[in-house]
N, C-alpha and C positions, 0 to 999 in steps of 0.2 A: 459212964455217960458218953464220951466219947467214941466208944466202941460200938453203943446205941445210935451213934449218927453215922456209925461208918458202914454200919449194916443197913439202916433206912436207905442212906445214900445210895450201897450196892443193890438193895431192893430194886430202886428207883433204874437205878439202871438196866436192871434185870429186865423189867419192866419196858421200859422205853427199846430195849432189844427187838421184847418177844412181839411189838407191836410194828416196829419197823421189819421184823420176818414177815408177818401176818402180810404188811402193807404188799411187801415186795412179790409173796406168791398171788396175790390178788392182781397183781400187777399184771403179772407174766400168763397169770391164763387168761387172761383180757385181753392180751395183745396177743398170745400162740389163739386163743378162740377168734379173733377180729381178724387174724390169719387166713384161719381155713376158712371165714365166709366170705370175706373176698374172694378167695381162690374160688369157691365153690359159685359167687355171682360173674364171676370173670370167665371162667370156663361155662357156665350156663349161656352169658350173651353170646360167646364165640361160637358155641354149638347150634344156638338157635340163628347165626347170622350164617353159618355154611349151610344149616341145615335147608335156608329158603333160597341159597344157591344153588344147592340140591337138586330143591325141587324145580326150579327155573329150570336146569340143565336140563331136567328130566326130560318136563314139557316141552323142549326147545327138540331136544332128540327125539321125544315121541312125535313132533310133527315133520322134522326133517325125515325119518323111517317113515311114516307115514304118506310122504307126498313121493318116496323113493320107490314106495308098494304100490302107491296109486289107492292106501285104505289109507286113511288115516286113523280109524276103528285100533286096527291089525298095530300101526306103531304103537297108541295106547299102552295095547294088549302086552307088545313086547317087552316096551318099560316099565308096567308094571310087574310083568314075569323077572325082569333086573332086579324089580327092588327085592318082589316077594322072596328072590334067592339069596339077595344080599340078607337078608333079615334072616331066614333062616340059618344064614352062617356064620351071622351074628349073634345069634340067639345060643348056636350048639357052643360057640368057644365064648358064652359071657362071661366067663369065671376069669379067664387066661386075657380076654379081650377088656374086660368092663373092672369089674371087681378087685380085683388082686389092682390093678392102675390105680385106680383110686381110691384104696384102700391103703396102699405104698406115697401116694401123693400128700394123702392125709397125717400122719402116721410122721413122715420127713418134714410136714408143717410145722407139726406137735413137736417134735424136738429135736428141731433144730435149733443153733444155740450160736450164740454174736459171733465167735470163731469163722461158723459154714458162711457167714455172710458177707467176710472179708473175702471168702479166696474167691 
């Protein structure tokens, strides 16, 4: 009889373990997934906040080359021949430039672990 309560008892335990594991990974991908979509909304506003500096700069340079030609047409022309090369050679190294970065970004969100957050 006794030895019937000592196994319920470790049942119970058993039990109360495998739900406090359960709790704990539910836990931890909740907080490594609430991770990377901060990261992912934090790096998004950043990008879209240089990117209208950007394009400020662009406009700003396309009318300074512009009034320095006497076209303003012609500076247009030039800063847009800037972007369309930048993009081109952004486009040839996206893997090495885009990809592989934020894929290593994601990746070091996912598991990293309380230790990397001390040092």
């Amino acid at each position: 009889m006794e030895d019937l309560k000592k196994i319920e008892n470790l049942l119970d335990h058993a039990r109360d373990y495998i739900n406090i594991r359960v709790d704990e990974a539910k836990l931890s991908v909740a907080e490594k997934t609430s991770g990377v979509i901060a990261m992912v909304i934090a790096t998004t506003v950043v990008n879209i906040i240089f990117l209208l500096a950007l394009i400020f700069a662009g406009a700003a340079g396309a009318v300074a080359i512009g009034q320095w030609l006497n076209n303003y047409w012609l500076g247009l022309l030039m800063v847009a021949g800037l972007y369309l090369l930048a993009g081109l050679i952004v486009w040839a190294a996206k893997e090495r430039l885009i990809r592989i970065p934020v894929m290593n970004a994601i990746i070091r969100q996912l598991f990293k672990n309380d230790n990397d957050e001390k040092d």
